[in-house]
C-alpha positions in Angstrom: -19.1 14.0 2.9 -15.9 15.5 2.6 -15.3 18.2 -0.3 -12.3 15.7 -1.2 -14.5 12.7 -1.2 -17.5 12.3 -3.4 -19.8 9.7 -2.2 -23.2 8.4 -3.9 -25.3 5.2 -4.9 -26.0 4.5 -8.8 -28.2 1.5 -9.6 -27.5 -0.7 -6.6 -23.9 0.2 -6.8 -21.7 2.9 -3.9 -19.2 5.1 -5.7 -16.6 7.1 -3.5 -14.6 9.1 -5.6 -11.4 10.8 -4.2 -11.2 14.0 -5.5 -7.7 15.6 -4.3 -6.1 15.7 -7.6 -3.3 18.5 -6.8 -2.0 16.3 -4.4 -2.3 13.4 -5.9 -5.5 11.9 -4.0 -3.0 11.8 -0.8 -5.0 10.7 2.2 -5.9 13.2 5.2 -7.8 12.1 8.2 -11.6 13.8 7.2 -10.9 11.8 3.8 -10.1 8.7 5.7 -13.5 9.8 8.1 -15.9 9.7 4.7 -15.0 6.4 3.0 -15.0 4.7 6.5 -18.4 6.5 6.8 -19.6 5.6 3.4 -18.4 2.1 3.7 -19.9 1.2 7.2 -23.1 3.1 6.2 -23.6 0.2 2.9 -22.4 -2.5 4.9 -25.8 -3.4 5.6 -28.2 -1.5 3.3 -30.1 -3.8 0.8 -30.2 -1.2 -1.6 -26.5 -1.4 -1.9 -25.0 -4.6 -3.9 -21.7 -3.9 -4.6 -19.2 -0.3 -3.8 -16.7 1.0 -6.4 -13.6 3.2 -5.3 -12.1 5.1 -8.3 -10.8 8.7 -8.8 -11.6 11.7 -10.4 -7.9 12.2 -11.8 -6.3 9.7 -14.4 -2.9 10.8 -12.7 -3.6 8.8 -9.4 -6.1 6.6 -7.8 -4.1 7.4 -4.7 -0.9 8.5 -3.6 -0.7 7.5 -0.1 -0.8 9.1 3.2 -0.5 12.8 3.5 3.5 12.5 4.7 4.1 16.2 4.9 1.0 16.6 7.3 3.1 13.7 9.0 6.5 15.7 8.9 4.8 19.0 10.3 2.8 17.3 13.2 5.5 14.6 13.6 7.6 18.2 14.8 5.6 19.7 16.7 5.4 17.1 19.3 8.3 15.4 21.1 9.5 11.8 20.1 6.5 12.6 17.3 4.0 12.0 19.7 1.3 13.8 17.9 -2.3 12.9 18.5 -3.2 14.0 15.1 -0.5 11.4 14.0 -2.0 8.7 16.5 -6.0 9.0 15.5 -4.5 8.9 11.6 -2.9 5.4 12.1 -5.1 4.3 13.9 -8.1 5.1 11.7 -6.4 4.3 8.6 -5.6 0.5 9.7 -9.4 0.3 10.9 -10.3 1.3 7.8 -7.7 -1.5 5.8 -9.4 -3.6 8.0 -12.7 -2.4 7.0 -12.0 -2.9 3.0 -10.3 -5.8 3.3 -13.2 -7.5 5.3 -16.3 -6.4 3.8 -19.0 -8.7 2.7 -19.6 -7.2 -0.3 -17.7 -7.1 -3.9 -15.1 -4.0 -3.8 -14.0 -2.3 -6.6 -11.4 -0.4 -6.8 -10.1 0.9 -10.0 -6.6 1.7 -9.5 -5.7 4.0 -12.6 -2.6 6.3 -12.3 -0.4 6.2 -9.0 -0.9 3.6 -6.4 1.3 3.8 -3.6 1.2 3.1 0.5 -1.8 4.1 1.5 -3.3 4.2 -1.8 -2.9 0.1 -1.7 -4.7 0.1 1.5 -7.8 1.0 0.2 -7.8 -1.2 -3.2 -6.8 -4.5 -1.5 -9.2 -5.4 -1.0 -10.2 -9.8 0.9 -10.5 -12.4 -1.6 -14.0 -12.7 -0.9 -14.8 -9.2 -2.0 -11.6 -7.8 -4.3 -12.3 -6.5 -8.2 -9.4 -4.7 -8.8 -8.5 -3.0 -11.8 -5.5 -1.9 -13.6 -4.7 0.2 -16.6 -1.9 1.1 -19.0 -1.2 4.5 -16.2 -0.9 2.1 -13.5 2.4 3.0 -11.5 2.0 0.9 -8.4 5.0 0.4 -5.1 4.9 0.2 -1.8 7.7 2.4 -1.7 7.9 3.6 2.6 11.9 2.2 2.7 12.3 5.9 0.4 10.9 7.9 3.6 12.4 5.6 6.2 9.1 4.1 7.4 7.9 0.2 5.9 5.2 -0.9 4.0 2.3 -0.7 6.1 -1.8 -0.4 5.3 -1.4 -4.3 6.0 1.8 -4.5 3.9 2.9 -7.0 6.0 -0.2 -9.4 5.0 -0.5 -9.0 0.8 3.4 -8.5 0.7 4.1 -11.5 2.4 0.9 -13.7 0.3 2.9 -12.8 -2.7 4.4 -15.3 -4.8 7.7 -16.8 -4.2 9.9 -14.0 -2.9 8.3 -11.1 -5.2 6.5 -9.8 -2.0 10.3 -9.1 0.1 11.4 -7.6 -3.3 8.4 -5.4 -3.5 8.8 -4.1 -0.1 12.3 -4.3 0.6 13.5 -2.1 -2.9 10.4 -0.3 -3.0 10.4 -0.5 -6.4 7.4 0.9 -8.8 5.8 -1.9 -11.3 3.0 -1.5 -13.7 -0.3 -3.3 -14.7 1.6 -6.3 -15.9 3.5 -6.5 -12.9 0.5 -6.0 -10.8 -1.4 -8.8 -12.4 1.3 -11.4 -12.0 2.2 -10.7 -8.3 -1.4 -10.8 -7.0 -2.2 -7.5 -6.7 -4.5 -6.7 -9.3 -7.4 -9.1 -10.5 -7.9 -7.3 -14.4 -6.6 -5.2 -17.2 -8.6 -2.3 -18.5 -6.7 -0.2 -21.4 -6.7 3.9 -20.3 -8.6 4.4 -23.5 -11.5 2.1 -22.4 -12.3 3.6 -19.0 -15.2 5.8 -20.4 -16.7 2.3 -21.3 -16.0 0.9 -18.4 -17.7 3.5 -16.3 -20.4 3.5 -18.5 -20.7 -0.6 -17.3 -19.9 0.7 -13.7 -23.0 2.8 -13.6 -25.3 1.2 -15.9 -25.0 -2.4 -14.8 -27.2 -3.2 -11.5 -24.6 -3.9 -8.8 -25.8 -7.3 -7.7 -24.3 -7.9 -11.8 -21.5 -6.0 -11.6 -18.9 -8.0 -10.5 -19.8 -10.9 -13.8 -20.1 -7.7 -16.1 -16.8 -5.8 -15.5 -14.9 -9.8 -16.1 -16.8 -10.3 -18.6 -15.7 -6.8 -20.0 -11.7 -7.0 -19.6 -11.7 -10.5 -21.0 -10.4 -9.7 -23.8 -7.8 -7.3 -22.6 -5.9 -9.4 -20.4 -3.3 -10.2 -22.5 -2.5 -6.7 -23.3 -1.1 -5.9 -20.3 1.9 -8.0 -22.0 4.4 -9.7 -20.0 6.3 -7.3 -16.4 10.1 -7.4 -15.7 8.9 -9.7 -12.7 8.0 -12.6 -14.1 11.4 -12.5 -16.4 13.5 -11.4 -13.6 11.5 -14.0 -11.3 14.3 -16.3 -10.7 16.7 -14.2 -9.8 14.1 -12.2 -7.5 13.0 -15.9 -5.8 17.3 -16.5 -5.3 18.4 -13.3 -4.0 15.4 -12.2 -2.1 15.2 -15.8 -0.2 18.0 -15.3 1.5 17.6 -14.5 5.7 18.4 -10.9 6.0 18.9 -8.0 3.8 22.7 -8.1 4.2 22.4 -11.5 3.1 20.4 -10.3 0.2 23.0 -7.4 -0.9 25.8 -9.7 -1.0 24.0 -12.7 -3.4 22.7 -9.3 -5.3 26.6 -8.5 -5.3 27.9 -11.7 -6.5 25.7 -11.5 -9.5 26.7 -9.5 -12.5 23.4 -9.0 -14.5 21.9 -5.7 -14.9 19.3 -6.7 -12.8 21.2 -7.2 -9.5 23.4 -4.2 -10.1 20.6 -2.0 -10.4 18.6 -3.9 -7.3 21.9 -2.7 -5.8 22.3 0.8 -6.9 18.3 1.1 -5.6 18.8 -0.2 -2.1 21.7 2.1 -1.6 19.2 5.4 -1.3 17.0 3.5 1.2 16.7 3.3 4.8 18.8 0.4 6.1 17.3 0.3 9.0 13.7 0.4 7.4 14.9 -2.2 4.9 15.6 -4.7 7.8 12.1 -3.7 9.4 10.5 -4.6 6.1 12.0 -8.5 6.2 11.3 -8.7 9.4 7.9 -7.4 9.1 7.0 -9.0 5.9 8.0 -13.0 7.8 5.8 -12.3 10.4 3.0 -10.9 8.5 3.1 -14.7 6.5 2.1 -16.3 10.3 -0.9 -13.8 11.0 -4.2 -12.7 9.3 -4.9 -9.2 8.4 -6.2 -8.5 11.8 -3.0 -9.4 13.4 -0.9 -7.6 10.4 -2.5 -4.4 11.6 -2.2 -4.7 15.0 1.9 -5.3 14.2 2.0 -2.6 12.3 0.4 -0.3 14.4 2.9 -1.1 17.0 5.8 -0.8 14.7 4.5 2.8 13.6 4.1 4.0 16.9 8.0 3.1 17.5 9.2 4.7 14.1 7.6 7.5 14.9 9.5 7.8 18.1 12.9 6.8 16.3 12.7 9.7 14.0 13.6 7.7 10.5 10.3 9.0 9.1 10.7 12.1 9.7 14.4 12.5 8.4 13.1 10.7 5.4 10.2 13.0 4.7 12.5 16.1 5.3 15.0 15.1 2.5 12.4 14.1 -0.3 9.4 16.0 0.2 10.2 19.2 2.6 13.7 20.1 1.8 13.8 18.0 -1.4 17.8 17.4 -0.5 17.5 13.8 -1.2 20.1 13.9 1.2 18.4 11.4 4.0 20.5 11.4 7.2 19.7 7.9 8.0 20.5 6.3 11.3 21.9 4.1 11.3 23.8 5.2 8.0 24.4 2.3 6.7 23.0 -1.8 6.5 26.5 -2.5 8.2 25.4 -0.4 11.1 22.0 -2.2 11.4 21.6 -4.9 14.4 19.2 -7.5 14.9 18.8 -5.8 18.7 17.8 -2.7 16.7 14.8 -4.2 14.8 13.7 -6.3 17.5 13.3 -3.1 19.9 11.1 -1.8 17.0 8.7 -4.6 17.2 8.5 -4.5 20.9 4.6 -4.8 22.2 4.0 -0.5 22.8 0.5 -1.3 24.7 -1.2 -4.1 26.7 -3.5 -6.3 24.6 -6.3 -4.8 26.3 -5.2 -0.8 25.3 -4.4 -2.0 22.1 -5.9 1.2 19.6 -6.8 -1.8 17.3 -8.0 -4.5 20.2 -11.8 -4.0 18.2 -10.4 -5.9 14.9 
């Protein structure tokens, strides 16, 4: 067990509990270690019914990947070949895989911040998800800000989205709530912050072959109270401008509409990576053809070749080392962006057989 990660069985039920507040439960590789441990170890134990994810903090259920270990290791290695950087990835997108295939309900209870790689370990396969959101929930995939794209199989619940709401998501990187979450797919029930204590209570108390009928049973009658998320009244205009082909093609139906929310879509893609942005289209219409498996295998490629570009690393150095928010982005602008570019990003890095995900 990691001192970060808190694992333990109560009533039939796993509990990991990430327990990184100052940082914001951001994701390091021993953390990554214990909840693939945790998870693989209840797989198959008959004691075990059911596993719950949550957090100690009600700032964040998670945060993401650790980007400034990323920055600093991505530097110390040329074309930021780090190995460090190479197990991280690679055990990460084991673990998505992991979550989003187990044979058991999942439950993650996504209070607070939920971003990247904190969405990774919440979404969880239809099979298995129970996922929870509350009045803190601040949720994005938001990698275009730190010139990388939305990854932790990004490419598979982005593009299973409704309508265009999954490009939107990725492409902006925009940050929705509980309401939001609920009507794009990505949560499954509403839990007011000032109920939690009764819903642990349930969490711990209810056997965990029961759990999954109790905690529905319990949020009911909250589910309206989420009340209604800018996407479903902006969803029109999301499904028009965000159908278009490319993200130039995008920006320009955004430009030809004068409502507030296209000139604000606008302003908000101007501080992202163009290049990333393109990435994320691309990415996101493939990820529509594949299953998870195959989303993580294409985006373990892709990362591998960001990496190398440098975007990430630029984009981590103006936010979170330097705090500038001055990203030198290359190319500078979407003009500047070629469909030979993003292609070369998606080129195969290893043989099928090398593959670090070949296993999934």
């Amino acid at each position: 067990m990691s001192e970060l990660v808190h694992t333990g069985i109560v009533n039939g039920t796993g509990f990991i509990t990430l327990d990184r507040p100052k940082a914001l439960n951001s994701l390091s590789l021993p953390m990554l270690r214990t909840i693939t441990a945790a998870l693989l170890a209840w797989r198959d134990d008959s004691d075990v019914a059911a596993v719950a994810i949550r957090s100690s903090s009600d700032k964040a259920f998670c945060a993401g990947g650790d980007i400034r270990f990323f920055h600093d290791a991505g530097r110390a290695t040329p074309q930021a070949g780090s190995a460090l950087i190479e197990d991280f990835f690679t055990e990460e997108y084991a673990l998505n895989h992991l979550v989003h295939s187990y044979p058991k309900p999942y439950i993650a209870l996504m209070d607070g911040v939920v971003m990247g790689g904190g969405m990774g370990i919440a979404q969880s396969g239809p099979h298995s998800r129970v996922r929870i959101v509350t009045g803190r929930t601040r949720m994005a995939m938001p990698e275009v800000n730190i010139g990388l794209f939305p990854d932790v199989g990004g490419s598979y619940f982005l593009s299973r989205a409704p309508g265009a709401l999954g490009r939107y998501l990725g492409v902006t990187g925009v940050t929705i709530g509980a309401a939001d979450a609920l009507y794009a797919g990505l949560a499954d029930h509403y839990v007011p912050a000032d109920e939690l204590e009764v819903l642990d209570a349930i969490l711990e108390s209810t056997p965990g072959a029961e759990l999954v009928e109790a905690i529905a049973a319990f949020a009911q009658p909250f589910r309206g109270a989420a009340g209604a998320g800018r996407l479903e009244a902006e969803r029109d205009a999301i499904d028009r401008h965000f159908g278009a082909g490319s993200v130039p093609a995008i920006v320009a139906s955004l430009a030809s509409d004068a409502g507030a929310f296209a000139r604000e879509t606008v302003r908000a893609m101007a501080s992202r990576s163009p290049l990333m942005m393109s990435v994320t289209h691309e990415l996101i219409r493939r990820g529509a053809a594949l299953d998870m498996a195959g989303c993580l295998r294409l985006e373990r490629a892709l990362v591998r070749r960001v990496f190398a570009h440098g975007e990430v690393l630029e984009g981590v150095r103006a936010l979170v080392v330097d705090k500038d928010n001055a990203p030198r982005w290359n190319p500078p602008s979407l003009e500047e962006v070629t469909g030979e570019m993003v292609r070369g990003l998606f080129e195969p890095v290893w043989p099928d057989y090398a593959h670090p995900l070949r296993h999934l």
